[in-house]
VEXKE-809351 format. One record per residue (C-alpha): residue number from 1; x negated, z, y negated. Coordinates in Angstrom, 3 decimals. Layout:
// residues N
SITE   i        x        z        y
SITE NUM        X        Z        Y
...
END
This chain:
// residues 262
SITE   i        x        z        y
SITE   1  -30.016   50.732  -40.311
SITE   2  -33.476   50.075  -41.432
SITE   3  -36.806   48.240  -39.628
SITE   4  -38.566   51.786  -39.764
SITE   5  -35.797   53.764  -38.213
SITE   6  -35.224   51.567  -35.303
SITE   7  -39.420   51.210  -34.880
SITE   8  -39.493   55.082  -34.671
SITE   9  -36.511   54.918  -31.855
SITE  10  -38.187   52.165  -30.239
SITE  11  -42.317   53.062  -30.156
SITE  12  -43.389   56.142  -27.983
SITE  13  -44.184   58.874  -31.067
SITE  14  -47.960   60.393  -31.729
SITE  15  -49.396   56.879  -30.307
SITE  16  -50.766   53.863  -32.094
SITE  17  -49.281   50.708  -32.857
SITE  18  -50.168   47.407  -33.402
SITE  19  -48.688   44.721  -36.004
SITE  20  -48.672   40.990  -35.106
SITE  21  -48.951   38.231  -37.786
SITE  22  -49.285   34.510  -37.147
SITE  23  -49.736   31.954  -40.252
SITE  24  -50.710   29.264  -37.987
SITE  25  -53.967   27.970  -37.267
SITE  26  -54.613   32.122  -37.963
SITE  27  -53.201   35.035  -35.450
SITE  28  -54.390   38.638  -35.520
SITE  29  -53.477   42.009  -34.388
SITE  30  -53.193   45.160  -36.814
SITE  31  -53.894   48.312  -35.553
SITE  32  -51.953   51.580  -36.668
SITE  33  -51.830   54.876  -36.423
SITE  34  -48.527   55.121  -39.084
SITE  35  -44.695   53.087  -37.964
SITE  36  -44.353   53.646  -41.370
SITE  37  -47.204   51.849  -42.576
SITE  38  -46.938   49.106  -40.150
SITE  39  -43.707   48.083  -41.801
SITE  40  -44.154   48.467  -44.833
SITE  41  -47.429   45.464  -44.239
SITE  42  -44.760   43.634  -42.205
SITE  43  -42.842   43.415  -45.032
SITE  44  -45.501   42.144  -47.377
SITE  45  -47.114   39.887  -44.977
SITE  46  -43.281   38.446  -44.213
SITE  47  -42.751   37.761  -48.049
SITE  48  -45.915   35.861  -47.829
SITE  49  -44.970   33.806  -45.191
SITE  50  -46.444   35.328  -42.012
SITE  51  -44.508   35.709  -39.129
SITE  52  -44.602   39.274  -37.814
SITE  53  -43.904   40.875  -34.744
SITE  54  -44.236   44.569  -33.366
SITE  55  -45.958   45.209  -29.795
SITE  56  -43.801   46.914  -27.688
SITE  57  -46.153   49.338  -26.760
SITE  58  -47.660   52.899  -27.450
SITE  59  -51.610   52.098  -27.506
SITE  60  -54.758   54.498  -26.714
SITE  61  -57.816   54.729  -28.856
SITE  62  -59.140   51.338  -28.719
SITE  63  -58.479   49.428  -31.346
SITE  64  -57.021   46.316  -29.361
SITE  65  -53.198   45.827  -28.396
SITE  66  -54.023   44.768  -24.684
SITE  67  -52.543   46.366  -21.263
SITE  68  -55.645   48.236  -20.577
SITE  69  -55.206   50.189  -23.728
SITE  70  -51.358   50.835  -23.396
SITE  71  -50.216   54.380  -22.604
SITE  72  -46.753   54.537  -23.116
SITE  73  -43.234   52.746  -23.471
SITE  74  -40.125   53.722  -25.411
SITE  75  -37.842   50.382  -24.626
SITE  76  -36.290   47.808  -22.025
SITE  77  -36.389   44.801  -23.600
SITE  78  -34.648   41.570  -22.791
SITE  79  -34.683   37.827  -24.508
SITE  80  -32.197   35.920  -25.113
SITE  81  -32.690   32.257  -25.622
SITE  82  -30.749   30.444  -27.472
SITE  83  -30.666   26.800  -29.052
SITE  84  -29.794   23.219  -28.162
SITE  85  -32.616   23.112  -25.179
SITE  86  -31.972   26.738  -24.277
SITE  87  -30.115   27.858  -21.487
SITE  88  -27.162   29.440  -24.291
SITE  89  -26.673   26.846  -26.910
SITE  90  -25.666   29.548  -29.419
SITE  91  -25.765   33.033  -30.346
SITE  92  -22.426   33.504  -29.917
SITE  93  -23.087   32.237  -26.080
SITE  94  -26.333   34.217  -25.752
SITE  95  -24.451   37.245  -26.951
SITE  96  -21.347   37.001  -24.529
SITE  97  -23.446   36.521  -21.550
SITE  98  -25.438   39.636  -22.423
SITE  99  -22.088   41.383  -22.781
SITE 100  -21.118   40.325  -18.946
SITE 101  -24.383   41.166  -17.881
SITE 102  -23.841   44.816  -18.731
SITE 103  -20.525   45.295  -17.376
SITE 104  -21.447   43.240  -13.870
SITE 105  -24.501   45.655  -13.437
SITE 106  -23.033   48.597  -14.990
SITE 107  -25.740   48.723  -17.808
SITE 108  -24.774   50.654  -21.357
SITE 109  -24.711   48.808  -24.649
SITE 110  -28.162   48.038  -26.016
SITE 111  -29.447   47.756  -29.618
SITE 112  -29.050   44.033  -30.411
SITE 113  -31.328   42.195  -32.645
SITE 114  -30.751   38.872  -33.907
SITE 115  -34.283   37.030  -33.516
SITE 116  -33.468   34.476  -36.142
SITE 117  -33.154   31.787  -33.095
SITE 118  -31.981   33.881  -29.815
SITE 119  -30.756   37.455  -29.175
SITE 120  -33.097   40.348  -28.083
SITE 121  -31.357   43.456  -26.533
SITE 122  -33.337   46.820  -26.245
SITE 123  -32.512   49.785  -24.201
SITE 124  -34.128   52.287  -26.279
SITE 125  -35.325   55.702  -24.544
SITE 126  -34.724   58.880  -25.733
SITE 127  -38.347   59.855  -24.084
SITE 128  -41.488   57.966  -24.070
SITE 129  -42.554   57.457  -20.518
SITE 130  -45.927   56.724  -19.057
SITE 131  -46.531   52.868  -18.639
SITE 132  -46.937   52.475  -14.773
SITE 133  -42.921   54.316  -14.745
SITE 134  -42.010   51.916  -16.993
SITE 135  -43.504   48.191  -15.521
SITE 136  -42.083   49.654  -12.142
SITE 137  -38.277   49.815  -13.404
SITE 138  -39.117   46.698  -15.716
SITE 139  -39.716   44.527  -12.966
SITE 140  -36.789   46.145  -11.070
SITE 141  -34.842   44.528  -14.758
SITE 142  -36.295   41.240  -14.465
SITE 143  -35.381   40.523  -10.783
SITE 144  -31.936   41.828  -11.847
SITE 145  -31.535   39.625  -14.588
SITE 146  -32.482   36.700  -11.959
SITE 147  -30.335   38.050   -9.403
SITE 148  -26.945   37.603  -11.358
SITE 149  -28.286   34.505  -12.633
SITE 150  -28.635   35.725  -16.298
SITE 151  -31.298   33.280  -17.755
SITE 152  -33.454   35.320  -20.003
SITE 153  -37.473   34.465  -20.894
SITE 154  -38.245   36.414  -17.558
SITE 155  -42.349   36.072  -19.110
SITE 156  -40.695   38.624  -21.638
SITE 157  -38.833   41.298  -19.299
SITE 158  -42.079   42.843  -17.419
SITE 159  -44.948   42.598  -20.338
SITE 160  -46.120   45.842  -21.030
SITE 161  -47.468   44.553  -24.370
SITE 162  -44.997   42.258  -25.326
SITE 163  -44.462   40.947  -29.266
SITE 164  -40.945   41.413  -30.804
SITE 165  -39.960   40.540  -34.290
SITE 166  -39.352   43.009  -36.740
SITE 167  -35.735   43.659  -38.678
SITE 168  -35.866   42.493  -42.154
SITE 169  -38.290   40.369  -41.663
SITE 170  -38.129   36.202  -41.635
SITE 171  -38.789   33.949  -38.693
SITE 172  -40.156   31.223  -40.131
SITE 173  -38.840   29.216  -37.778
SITE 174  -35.937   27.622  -39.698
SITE 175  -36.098   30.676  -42.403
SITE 176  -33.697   32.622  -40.505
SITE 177  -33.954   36.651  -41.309
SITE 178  -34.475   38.694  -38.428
SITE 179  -31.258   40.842  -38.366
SITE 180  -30.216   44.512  -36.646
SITE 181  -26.714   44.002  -35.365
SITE 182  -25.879   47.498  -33.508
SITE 183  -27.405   50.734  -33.735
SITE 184  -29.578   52.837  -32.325
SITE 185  -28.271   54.261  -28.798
SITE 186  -30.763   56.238  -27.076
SITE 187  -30.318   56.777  -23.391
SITE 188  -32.678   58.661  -20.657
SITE 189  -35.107   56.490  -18.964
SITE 190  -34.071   58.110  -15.709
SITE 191  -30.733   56.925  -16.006
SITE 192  -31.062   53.615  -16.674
SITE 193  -33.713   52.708  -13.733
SITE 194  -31.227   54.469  -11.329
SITE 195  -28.346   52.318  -12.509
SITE 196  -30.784   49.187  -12.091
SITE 197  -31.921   50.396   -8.895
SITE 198  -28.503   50.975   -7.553
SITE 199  -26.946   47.428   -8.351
SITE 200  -30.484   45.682   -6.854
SITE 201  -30.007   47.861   -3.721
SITE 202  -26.147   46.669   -3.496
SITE 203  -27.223   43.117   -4.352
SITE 204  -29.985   43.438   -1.378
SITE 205  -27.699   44.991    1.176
SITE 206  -24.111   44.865    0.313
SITE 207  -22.761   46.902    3.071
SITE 208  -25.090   49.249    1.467
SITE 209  -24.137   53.171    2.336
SITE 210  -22.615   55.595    0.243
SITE 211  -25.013   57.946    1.681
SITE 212  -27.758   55.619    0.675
SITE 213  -27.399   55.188   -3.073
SITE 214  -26.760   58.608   -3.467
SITE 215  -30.410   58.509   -2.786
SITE 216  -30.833   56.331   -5.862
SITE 217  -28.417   57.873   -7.974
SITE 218  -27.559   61.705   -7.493
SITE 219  -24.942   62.158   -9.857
SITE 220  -23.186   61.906  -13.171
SITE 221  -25.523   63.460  -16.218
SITE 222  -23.610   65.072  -18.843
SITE 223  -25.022   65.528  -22.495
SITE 224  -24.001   69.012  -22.453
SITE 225  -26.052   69.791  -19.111
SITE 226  -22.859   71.168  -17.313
SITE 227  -23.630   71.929  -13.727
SITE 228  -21.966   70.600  -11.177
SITE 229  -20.239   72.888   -8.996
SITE 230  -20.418   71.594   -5.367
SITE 231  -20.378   67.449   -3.767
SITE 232  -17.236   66.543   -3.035
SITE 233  -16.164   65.063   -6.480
SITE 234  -19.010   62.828   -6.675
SITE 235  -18.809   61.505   -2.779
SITE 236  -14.924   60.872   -3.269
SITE 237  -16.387   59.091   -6.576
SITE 238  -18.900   56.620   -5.103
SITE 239  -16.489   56.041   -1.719
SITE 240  -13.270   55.129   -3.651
SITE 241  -13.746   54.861   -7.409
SITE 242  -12.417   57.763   -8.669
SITE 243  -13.066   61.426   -8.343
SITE 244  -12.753   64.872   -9.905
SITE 245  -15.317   67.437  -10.404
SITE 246  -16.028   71.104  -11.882
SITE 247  -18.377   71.826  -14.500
SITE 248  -19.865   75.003  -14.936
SITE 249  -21.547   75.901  -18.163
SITE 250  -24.358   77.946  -18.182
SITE 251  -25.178   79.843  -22.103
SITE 252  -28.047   81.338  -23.594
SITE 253  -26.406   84.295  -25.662
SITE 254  -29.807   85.474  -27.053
SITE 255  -29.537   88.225  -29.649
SITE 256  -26.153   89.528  -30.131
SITE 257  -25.675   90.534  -34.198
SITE 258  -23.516   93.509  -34.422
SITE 259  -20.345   92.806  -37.417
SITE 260  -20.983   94.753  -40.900
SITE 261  -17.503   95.133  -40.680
SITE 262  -14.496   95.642  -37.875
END
């Protein structure tokens, strides 16, 4: 796992980007055009002592990293605070609460970065999505996380332009090295704000009708885009738990090549 790959999983492609440093008393933003020139300054400007940090954000033409100028997101994002004043003491604490979270609200595994200080999970998209999409189902996350009592930096959840640190780089906060501790999942965007809109909906209204988050979420997706033949499995499915369906395949035979030989 490298800083570049999961940049180029995580930042919406054939955008611009913008690199972070802060030596304090001086801060700036970078402005790219290249992920893979972006890290390769974050590296340099991390050796020198700079702390670094990627915007979370695909940017427009102007050469600023503000909200005004972002066009597109490739990433939930969630942060996990940890230390003696924190509300997780450790990592370790940080990291089982995240793990809870998921399986209470039914979310998949993120990518898990360890900060240096704290635990940031992404959810990265296998699509870039336009930014309005995105802050909708971001602030769907956020109440989420505050609904089930999950005590993230909720300032974090929602910002569309949002700093992150960089893998193999060093927070210079206690010299800790920033640290890729899973891989790179990629799930659909669609999926995951159904999922999030389904448990807020249940949390809202808990008598909540089958009828009515099938509105939310219409059915299983398969990554071999099987169809679905008819209802019934998936109704049985949300009413009781379990469920059987059938799958029908659908194939594109194209150009059938005769044998040289029989």
């Amino acid at each position: 796992m490298s800083s570049t790959e999961f940049l180029k999983n995580a930042l919406p492609p054939g955008t611009r980007y913008a690199l972070r440093i802060i030596k304090k008393p001086d801060a700036r933003n970078i402005i790219y055009t290249s992920i893979d020139e972006l890290v390769e300054d974050a590296v340099q400007y991390s050796a020198a002592g700079w702390n670094v940090y990627y915007a979370t954000v695909g940017l427009g033409a102007a050469d600023n990293a503000k909200a005004e100028n972002a066009v597109a997101k490739k990433e939930f994002y969630i942060d996990v605070d940890c230390g003696p004043d924190k509300p997780f003491k450790t990592k370790g604490d940080g990291m089982q609460a995240l793990r809870q979270f998921c399986l209470d609200v039914h979310l998949p595994r993120p990518t898990i970065i360890d900060s240096g200080n704290g635990v940031h999970a992404h959810w990265l998209f296998a699509q870039a999505v336009p930014v309005h999409e995105w802050k909708e189902a971001a602030e769907s996350l956020k109440a989420l996380c505050a609904s089930k009592n999950f005590y993230v930096d909720s300032d974090c959840t929602a910002d569309i332009v949002r700093v992150l640190r960089i893998p193999d780089t060093v927070n210079t906060k206690g010299n800790h090295t920033v640290k890729q501790l899973t891989g790179n999942k990629l799930h659909l965007f669609e999926d995951l704000r159904e999922i999030i809109n389904a448990v807020i909906a249940v949390v809202d209204n808990p008598e909540v009708s089958i009828a009515d988050l099938r509105k939310i979420v219409k059915g299983p997706d398969f990554p071999t885009a099987g169809l679905i033949v008819g209802r019934r499995g998936i109704e049985d499915t949300y009413r009781t738990g379990r469920g059987s369906i059938t799958m029908r395949a659908v194939v594109d035979g194209g150009d059938v090549i005769e044998p040289l030989s029989e």
